[in-house]
C-alpha positions as CSV (number, residue, x, y, z in Angstrom):
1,X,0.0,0.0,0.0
2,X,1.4,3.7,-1.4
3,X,1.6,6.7,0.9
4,X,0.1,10.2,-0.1
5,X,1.3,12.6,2.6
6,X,-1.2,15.9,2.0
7,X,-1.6,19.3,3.2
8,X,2.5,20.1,2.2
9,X,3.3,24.4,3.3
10,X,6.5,25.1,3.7
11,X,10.0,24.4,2.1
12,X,12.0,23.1,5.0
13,X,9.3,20.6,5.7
14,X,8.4,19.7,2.6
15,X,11.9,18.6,2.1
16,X,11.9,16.7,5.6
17,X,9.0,15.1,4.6
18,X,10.8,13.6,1.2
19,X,13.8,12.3,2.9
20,X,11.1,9.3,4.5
21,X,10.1,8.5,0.8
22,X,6.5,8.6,0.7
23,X,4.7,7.8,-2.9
24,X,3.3,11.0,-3.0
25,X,3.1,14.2,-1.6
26,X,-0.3,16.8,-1.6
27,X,0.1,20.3,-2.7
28,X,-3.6,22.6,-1.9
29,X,-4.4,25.1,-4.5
30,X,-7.5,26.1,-2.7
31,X,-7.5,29.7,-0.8
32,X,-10.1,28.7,1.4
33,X,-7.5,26.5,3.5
34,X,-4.9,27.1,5.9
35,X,-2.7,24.7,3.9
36,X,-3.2,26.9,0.9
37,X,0.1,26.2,-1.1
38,X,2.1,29.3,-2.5
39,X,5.4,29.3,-2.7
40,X,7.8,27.2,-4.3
41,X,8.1,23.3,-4.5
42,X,11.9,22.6,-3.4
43,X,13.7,19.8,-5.3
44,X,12.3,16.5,-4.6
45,X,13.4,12.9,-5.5
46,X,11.4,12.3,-8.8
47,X,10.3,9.0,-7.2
48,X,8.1,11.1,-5.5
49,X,5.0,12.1,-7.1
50,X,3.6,15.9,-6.7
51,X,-0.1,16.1,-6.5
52,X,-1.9,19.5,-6.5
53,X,-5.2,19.4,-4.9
54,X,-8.1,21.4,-6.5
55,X,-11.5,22.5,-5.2
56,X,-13.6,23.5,-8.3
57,X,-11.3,25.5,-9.6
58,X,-11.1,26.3,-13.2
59,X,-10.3,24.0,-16.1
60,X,-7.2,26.7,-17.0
61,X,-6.3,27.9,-13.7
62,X,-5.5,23.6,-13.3
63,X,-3.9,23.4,-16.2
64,X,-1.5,26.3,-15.1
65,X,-0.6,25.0,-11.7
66,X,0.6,21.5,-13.5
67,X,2.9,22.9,-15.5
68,X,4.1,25.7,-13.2
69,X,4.9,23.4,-10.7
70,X,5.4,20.0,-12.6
71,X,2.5,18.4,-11.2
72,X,2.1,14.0,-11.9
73,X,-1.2,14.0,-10.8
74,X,-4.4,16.1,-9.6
75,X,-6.7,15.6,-6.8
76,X,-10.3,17.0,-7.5
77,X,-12.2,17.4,-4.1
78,X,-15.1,19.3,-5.2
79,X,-18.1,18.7,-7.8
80,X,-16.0,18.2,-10.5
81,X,-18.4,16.4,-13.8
82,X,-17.2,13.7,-15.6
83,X,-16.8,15.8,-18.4
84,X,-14.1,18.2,-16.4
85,X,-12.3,15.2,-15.0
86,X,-12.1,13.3,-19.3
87,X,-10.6,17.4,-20.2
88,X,-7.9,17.3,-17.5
89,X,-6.6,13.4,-19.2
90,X,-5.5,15.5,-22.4
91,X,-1.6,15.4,-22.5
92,X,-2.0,18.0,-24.7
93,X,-2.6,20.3,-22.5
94,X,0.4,19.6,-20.2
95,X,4.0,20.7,-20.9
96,X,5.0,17.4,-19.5
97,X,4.4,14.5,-22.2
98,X,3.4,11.8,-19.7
99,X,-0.1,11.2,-18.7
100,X,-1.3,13.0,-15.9
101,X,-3.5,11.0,-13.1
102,X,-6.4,12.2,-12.3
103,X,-8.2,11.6,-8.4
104,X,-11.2,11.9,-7.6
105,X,-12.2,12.5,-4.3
106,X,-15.7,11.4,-2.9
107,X,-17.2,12.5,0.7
108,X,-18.8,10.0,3.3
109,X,-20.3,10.0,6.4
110,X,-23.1,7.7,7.6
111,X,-23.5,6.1,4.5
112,X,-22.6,6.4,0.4
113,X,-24.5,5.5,-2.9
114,X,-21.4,3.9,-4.8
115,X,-23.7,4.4,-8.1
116,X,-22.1,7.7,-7.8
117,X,-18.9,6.0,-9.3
118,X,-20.3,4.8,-12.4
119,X,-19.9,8.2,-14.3
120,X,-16.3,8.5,-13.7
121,X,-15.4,5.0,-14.1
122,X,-13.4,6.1,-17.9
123,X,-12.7,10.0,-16.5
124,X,-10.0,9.1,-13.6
125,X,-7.4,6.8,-13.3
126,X,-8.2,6.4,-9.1
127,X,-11.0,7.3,-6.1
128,X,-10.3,9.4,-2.8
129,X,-12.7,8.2,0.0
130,X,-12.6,11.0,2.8
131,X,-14.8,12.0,5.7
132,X,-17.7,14.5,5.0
133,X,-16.8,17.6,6.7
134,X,-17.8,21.4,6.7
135,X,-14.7,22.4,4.4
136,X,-13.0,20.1,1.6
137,X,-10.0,17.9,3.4
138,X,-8.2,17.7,6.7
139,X,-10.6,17.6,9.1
140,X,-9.3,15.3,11.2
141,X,-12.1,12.8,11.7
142,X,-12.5,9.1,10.2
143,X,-15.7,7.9,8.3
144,X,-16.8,3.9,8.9
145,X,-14.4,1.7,6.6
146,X,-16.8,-0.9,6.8
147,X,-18.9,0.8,4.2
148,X,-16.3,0.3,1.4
149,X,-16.8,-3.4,1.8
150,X,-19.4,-3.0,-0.4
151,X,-16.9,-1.4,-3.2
152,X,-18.3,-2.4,-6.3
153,X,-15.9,-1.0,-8.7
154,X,-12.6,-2.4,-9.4
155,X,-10.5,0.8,-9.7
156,X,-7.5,1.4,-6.9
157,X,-8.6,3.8,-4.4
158,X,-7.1,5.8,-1.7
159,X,-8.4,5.9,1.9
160,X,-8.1,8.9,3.6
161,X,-10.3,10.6,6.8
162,X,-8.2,10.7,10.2
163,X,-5.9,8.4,9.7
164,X,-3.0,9.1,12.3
165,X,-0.3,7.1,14.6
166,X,-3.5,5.7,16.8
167,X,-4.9,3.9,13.5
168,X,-2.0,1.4,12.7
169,X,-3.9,-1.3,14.1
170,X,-7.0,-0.7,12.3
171,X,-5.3,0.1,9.1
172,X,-4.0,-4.0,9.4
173,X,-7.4,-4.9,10.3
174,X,-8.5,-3.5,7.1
175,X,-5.9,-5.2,4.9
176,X,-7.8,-8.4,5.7
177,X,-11.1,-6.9,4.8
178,X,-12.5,-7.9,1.2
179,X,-12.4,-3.8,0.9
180,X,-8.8,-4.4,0.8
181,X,-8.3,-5.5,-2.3
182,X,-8.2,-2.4,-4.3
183,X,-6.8,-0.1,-1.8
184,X,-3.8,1.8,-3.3
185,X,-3.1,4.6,-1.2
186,X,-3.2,5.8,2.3
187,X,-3.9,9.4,2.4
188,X,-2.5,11.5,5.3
189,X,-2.9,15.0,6.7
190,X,-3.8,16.7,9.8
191,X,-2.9,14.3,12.5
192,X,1.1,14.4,11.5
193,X,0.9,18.3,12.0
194,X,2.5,20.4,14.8
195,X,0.2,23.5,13.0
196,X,-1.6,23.6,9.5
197,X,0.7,22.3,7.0
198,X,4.0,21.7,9.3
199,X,4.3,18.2,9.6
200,X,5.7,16.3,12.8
201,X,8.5,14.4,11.4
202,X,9.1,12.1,14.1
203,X,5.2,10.7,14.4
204,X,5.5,10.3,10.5
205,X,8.3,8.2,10.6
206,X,7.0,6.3,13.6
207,X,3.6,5.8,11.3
208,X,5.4,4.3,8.7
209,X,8.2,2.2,10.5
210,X,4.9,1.1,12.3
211,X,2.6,0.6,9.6
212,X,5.2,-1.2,7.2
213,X,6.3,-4.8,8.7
214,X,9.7,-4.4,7.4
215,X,11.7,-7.8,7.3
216,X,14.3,-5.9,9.6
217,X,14.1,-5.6,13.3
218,X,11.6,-3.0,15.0
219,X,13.9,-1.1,17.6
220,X,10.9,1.1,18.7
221,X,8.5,0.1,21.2
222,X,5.7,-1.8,20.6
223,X,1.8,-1.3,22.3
224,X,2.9,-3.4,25.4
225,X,5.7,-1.4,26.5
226,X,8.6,-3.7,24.9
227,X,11.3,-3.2,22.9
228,X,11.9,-6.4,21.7
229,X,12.1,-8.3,25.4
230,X,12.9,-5.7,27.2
231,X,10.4,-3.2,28.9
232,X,7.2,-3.3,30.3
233,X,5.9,-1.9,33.4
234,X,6.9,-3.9,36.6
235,X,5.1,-1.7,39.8
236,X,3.2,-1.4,42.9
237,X,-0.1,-2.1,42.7
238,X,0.0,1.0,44.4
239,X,1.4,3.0,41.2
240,X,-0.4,1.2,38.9
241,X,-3.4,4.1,38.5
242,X,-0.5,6.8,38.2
243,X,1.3,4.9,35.2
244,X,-2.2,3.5,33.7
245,X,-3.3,7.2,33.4
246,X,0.0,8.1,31.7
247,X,0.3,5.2,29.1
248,X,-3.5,5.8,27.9
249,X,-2.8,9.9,28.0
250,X,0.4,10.3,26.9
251,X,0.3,9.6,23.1
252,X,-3.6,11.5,22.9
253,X,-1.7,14.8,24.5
254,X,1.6,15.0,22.6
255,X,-0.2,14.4,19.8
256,X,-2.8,18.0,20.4
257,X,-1.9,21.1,18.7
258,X,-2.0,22.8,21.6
259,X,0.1,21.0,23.5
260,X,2.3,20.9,20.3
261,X,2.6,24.7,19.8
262,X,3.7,25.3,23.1
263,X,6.1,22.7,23.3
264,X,8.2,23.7,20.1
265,X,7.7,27.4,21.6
266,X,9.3,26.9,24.9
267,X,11.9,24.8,23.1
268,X,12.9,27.6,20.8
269,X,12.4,30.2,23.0
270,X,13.0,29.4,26.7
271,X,15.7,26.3,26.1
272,X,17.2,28.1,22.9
273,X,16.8,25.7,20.3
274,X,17.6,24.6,17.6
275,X,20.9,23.6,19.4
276,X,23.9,23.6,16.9
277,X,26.1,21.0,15.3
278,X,29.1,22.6,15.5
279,X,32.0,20.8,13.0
280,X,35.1,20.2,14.8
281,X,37.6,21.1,12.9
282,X,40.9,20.6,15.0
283,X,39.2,17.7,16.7
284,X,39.0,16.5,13.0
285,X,42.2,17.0,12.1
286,X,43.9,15.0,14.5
287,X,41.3,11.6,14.3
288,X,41.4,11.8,10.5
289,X,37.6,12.3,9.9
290,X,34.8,14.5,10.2
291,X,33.4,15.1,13.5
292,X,30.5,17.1,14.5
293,X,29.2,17.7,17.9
294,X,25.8,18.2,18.5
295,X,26.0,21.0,21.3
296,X,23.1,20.2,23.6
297,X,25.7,21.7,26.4
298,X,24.1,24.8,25.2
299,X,20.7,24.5,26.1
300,X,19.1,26.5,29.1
301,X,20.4,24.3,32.6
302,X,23.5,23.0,30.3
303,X,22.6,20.1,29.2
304,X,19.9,17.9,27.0
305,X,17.6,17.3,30.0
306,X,15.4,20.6,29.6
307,X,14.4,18.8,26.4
308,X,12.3,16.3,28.2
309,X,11.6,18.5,31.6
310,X,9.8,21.0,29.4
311,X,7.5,17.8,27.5
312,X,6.9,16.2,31.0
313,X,5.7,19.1,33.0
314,X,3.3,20.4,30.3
315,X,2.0,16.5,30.3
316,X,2.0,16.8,34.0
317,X,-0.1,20.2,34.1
318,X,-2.4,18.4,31.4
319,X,-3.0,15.6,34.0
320,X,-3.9,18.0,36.3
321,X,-1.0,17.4,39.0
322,X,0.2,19.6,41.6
323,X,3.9,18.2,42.7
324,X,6.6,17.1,40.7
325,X,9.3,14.7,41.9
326,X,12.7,13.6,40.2
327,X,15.7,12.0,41.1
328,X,19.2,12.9,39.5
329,X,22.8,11.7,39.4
330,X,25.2,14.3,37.8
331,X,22.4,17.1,39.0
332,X,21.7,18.4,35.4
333,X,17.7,16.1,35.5
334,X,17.3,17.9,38.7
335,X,18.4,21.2,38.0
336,X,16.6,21.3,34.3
337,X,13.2,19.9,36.8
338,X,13.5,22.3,39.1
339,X,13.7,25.1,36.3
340,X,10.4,24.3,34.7
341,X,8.9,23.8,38.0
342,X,9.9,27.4,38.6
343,X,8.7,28.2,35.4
344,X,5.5,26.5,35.7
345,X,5.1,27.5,39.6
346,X,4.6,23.9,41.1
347,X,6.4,22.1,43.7
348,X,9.8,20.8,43.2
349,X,11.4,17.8,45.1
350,X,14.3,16.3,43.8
351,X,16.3,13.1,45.4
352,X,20.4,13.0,44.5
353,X,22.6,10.2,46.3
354,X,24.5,11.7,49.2
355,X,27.7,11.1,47.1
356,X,26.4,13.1,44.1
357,X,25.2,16.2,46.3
358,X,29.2,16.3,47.6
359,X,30.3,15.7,43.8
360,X,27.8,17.8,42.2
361,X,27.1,20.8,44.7
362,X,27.1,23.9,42.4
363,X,23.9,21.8,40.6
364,X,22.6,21.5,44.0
365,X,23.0,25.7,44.7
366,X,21.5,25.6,41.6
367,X,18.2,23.5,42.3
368,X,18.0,25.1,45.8
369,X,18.0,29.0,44.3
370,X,15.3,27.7,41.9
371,X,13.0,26.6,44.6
372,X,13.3,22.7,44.5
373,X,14.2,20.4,47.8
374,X,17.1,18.6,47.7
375,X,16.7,15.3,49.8
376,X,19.3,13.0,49.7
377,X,19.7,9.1,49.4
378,X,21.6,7.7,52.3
379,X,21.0,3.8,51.5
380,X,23.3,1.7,49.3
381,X,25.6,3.5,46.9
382,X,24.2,6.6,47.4
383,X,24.2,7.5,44.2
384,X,21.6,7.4,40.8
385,X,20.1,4.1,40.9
386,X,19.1,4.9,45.0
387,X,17.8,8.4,44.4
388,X,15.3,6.7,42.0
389,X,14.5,4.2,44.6
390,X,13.7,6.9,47.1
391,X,11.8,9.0,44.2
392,X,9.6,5.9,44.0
393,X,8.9,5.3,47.4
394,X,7.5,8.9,47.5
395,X,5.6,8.4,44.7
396,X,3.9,5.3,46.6
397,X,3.3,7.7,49.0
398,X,1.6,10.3,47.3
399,X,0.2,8.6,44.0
400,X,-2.8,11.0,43.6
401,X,-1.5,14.6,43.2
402,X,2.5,13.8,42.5
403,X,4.2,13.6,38.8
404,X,7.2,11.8,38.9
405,X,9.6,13.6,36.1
406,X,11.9,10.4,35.6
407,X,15.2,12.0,33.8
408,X,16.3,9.4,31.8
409,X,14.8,6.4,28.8
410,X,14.4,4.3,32.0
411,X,11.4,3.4,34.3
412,X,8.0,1.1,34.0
413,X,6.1,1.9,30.4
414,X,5.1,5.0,28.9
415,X,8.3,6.5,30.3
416,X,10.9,5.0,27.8
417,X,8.8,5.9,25.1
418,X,7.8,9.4,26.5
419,X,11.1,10.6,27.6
420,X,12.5,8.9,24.2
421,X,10.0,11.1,21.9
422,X,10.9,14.1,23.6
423,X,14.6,13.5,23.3
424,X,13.7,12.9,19.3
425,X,14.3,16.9,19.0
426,X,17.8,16.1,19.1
427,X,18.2,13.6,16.3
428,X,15.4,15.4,14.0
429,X,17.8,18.5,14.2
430,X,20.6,16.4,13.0
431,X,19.3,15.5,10.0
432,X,18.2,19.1,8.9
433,X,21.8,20.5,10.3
434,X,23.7,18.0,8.6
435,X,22.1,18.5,5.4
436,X,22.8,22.2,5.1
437,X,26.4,21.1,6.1
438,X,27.2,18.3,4.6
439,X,24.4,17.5,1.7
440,X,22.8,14.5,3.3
441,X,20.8,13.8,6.2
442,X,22.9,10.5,7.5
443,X,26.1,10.4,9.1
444,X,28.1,7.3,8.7
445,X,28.1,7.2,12.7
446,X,25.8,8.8,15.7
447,X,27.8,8.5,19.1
448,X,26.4,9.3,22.2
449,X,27.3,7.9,26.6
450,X,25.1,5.8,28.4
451,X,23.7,5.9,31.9
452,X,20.0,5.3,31.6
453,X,20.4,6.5,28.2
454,X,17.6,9.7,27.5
455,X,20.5,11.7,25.6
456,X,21.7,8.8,23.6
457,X,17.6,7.8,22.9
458,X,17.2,11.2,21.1
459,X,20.4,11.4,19.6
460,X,19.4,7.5,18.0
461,X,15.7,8.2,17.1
462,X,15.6,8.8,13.6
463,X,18.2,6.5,12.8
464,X,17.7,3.4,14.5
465,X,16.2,1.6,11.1
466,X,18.7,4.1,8.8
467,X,20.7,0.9,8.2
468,X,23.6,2.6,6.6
469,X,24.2,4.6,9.8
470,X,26.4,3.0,12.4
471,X,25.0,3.5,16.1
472,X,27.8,3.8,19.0
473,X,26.6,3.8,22.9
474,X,29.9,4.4,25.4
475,X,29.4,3.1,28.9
476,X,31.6,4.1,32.0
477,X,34.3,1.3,32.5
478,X,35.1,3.6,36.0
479,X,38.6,1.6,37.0
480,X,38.3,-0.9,34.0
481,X,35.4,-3.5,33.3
482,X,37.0,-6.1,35.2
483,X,38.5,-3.9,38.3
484,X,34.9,-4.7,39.9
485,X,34.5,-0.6,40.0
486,X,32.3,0.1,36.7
487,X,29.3,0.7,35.1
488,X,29.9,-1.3,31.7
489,X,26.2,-2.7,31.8
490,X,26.6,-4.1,27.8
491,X,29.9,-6.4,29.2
492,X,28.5,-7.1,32.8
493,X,24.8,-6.9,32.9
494,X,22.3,-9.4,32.6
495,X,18.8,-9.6,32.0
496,X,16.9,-8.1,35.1
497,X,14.3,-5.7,36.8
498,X,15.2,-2.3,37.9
499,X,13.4,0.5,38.4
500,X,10.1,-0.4,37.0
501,X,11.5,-2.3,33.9
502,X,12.9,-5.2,32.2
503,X,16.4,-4.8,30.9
504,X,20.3,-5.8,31.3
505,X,21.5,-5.0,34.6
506,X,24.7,-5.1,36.6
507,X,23.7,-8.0,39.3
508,X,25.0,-11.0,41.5
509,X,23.8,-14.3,40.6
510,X,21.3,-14.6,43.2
511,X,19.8,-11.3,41.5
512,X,21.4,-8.9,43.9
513,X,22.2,-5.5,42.4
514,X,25.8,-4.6,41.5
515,X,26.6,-1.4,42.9
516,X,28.2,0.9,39.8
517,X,30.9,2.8,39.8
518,X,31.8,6.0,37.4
519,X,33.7,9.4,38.2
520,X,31.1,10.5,36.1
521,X,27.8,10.8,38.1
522,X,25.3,10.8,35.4
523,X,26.7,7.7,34.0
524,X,26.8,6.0,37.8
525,X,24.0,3.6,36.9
526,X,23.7,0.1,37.1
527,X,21.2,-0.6,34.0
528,X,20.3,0.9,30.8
529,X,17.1,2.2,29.0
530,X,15.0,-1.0,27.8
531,X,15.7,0.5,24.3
532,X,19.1,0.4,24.9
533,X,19.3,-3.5,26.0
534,X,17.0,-4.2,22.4
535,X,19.9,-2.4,20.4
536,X,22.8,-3.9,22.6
537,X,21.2,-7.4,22.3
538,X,20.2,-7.3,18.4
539,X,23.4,-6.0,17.3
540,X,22.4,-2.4,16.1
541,X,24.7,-0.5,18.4
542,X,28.2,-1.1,19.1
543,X,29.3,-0.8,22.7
544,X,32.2,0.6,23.6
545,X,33.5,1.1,27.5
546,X,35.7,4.1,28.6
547,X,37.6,4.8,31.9
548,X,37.8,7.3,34.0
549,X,41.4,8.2,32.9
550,X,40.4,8.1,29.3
551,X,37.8,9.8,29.8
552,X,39.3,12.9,31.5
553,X,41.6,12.9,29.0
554,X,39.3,13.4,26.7
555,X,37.6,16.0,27.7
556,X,41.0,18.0,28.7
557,X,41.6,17.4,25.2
558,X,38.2,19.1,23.7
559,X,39.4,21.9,26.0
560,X,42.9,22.7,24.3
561,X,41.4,21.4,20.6
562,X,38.0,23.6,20.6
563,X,37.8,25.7,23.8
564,X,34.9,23.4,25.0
565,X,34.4,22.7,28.2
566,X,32.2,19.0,28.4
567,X,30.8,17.5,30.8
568,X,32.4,14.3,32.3
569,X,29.1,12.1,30.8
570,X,30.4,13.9,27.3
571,X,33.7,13.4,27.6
572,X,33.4,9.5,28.0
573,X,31.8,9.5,24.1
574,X,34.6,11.6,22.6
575,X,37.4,8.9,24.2
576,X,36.2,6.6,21.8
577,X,38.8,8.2,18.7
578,X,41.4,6.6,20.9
579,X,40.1,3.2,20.3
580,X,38.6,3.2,16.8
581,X,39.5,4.2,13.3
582,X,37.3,6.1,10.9
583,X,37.9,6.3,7.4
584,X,38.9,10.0,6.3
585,X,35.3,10.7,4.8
586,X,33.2,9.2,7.6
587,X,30.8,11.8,9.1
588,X,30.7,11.1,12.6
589,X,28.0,12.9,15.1
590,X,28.9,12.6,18.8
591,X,26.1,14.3,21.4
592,X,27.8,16.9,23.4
593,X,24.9,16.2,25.9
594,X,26.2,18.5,28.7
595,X,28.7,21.9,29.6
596,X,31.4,21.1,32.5
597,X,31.4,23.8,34.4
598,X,29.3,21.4,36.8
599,X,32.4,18.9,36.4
600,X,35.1,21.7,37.4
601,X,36.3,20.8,40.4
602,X,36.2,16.9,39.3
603,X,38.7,18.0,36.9
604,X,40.9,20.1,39.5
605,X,41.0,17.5,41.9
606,X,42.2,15.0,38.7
607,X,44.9,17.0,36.9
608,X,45.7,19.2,40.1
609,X,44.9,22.0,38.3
């Protein structure tokens, strides 16, 4: 089944749009529309068919459009005769010597006379079944496919009417209808939109990794919380309202326009982005390759946690909560929580591992001037994986009024997902940046570290099924894998529950968690993200572990080479051009997922600065 993707405004999107290949994209000719089309088409692969839509609209005024914009085919959605549609077949009357194809739309609601058909059975080439609404197209709402079960004709069709990301599953239930048979096209529109005619990329790749069952492995999650094995939702019975109401809101209210506009808003005018990829160019010089670095150390807070803080607590004030809780390991979750807590006027309470606060204090001056409570984790480690523990128990505690804003791809389902999809900002950016830079949208390599994972789940999003782009995740070794003082969960971990989720974790063989070990605080975690496990265990990603030393090294060595200051959780990704070779032409994008002026006095104390 083909893919028409409709309602196509503006030149940045449209070419966004192209890069996932659909079989056809809609161009609207009709003033009467907030899509209305007026500018220029950019250049598109010429596998992709251009269809202008038309709504009544003279025979010449058509005619003028096709060849002005090099139109394959035209989409009537009006009252269009028979006659008009057999004029429009005339190749004559086209600059372009290949017949045009000519659609024509019909309107249903409750029910449909398919006698209707019989005139334009020899006029145009395929049908357009949409939902009867008060204007022509994109209204959002889905008419009763059962009714095309009584299809009499046998020319292809497209089905169109409210078909977004929550219709997967009844799209495959229609493929086994007897209506199936001569579908041809799915038509989409206004549920892949942020505003009218600015498509979501993100959701429309998610639609179509979802809707076609590729031969190659699904690395996003599925409707039960799983990537692959990993996943699911392992919690209280006590917790079990709190994440019930979450996993059957979550997709409904990321998905409103509302909710959408002031999402991108804040992120472009509170956090600063777009955030830039920045070419490295002495960095380059001296690994023999071309590295970029995606500077989320320049976000508001310092680091790519605002990204998800900002999705979570407009969720949150959607779900009506009053309290917001998080834990945090380096301090940057807690500090970007407590920021849009601040900004949003609710109350902040953060847990950090004793061990943290004394690593981390300017973070936790920072969360304290911005209104949040520090408490800290005395039991165990004291560190990440017990500050969640403790960020739990409260939830138990207070389950009816309390958001728990969990900071990384980690936690019972929706969370991976959720905190994933907000993340997503990170890798959609890439591909736009990196076209401008480099003329494609892939790099031959994305690199990010692992803790939990949230910065490394945006930074994979849109290309976990590019197959041509390699995927590196860079664990803390801390003293070296076997030294018994690490956090290498891909070389150590096993399969296990932590934290609300099944995954690969760091644990005795009774089932006894390992306690981690990292200089770096953010990457002081046990486990990893459910998604991260699927891509560790299937092969996708390579895993590479990085010590302490190397990675200190490292990020002296961004100091001297660019005059950037990373973050420790950084600087264990950019150790990795010690250990491996690229080829002189390889494009490699490492996430700069945090500034170090949180890490300064780590680095004193190590180079005695």
């Amino acid at each position: 089944m083909k893919l028409k993707i409709c309602g196509m405004k503006y030149q940045d999107n449209i070419e966004h749009v192209a890069s996932l290949q659909p079989d056809y994209l809609g161009f609207i000719f009709y003033e009467d529309t907030p899509r209305h089309f007026d500018t220029k088409i950019p250049e598109i692969s010429n596998t992709i068919k251009k269809v202008g839509v038309f709504v009544n609209e003279e025979i010449s005024t058509v005619i003028e459009k096709v060849n002005e914009f090099n139109l394959q085919a035209i989409q009537l959605h009006g009252e269009e005769s028979p006659y008009y549609c057999s004029i429009l077949r005339s190749t004559e009357l086209f600059s372009d010597p290949e017949p045009i194809e000519i659609i024509k739309v019909f309107s249903i609601k409750d029910e449909f006379n398919f006698a209707a058909l019989d005139p334009y059975e020899n006029t145009c080439d395929y049908y357009l079944f949409d939902t009867k609404g008060k204007l022509p197209g994109g209204n959002g709402y889905r008419f009763d496919w059962s009714l095309l079960n009584n299809y009499p004709s046998t020319k292809p069709f497209f089905l169109s009417g409210g078909i977004g990301l929550d219709q997967v599953d009844d799209i495959k239930k229609f493929k086994e209808s007897e209506a199936y048979k001569y579908c041809y096209a799915l038509d989409v529109n206004s549920k892949f939109e942020k505003e009218p005619g600015l498509k979501n990329i993100s959701i429309l790749r998610e639609f179509i990794n979802k809707l076609n069952d590729k031969k190659t492995m699904n690395y996003n999650v599925d409707e039960k919380g799983y990537y692959g094995e990993f996943g699911g939702a392992f919690i209280p019975e006590m917790l079990y309202p709190n994440v019930e109401e979450l996993r059957q809101n979550y997709l409904k209210v990321m998905a409103e326009p509302d909710f959408q506009k002031e999402f991108n808003q804040l992120l472009k005018d509170y956090v600063g982005r777009p955030s830039p990829l920045y070419f490295a160019k002495r960095l380059s010089e001296k690994y023999n390759a071309k590295i970029y670095l995606k500077r989320e150390d320049l976000n508001h807070t310092g680091a790519h946690k605002i990204n998800n803080t900002i999705g979570q607590i407009l969720m949150a004030k959607r779900l009506g909560k009053k309290r917001i809780i998080a834990e945090t390991g380096a301090g940057q979750h807690g500090v970007a929580t407590a920021t849009v807590c601040a900004l949003m006027g609710l109350e902040c309470i953060v847990y950090m591992g004793e061990i943290d606060i004394a690593r981390q204090a300017p973070n936790v001056a920072r969360m304290k001037m911005l209104g949040a409570k520090v408490i800290p984790a005395l039991s165990g480690s004291r560190t990440l994986k017990d500050a969640t523990n403790e960020a739990i128990r409260d939830w138990i505690n207070n389950p009816v009024n309390t958001h728990y804003i969990i900071g990384s791809a980690i936690g019972p389902h929706p969370y991976p997902d959720m905190v994933t999809k907000f993340q997503s900002v990170v890798s959609e950016e890439i591909k736009w940046q990196l076209k401008e830079q480099e003329g494609r949208e892939n790099p031959d390599y994305v690199v990010a570290c692992i803790g939990g994972g949230s910065n490394a789940a945006g930074t994979y999003y849109h290309y976990l099924h590019e197959p041509d782009v390699g995927i590196i995740a860079v664990e803390a070794a801390g003293l070296g894998v076997d030294s018994g003082e690490s956090a290498a969960t891909s070389v150590l971990g096993k399969e296990g529950i932590i934290h609300g989720c099944k995954t690969l974790l760091m644990q005795t063989k009774d089932g006894q968690i390992t306690e981690p070990y990292s200089i770096s605080a953010g990457l002081d975690y046990p486990g990893v993200g459910p998604m991260h496990a699927h891509l560790c265990k299937t092969g996708r990603a390579e895993f590479m572990s990085i010590t302490d030393s190397e990675a200190m090294n490292a990020g002296l060595e961004l100091c001297k080479l660019e005059g950037i200051i990373p973050a420790i959780e950084s600087s264990h990704a950019l150790a990795i051009f010690e250990q491996k070779t690229f080829k002189p032409d390889d494009v490699v994008v490492v996430s700069l997922s945090g500034r170090g002026d949180k890490d300064l006095e780590n680095y004193i104390d190590y180079f005695k600065i």
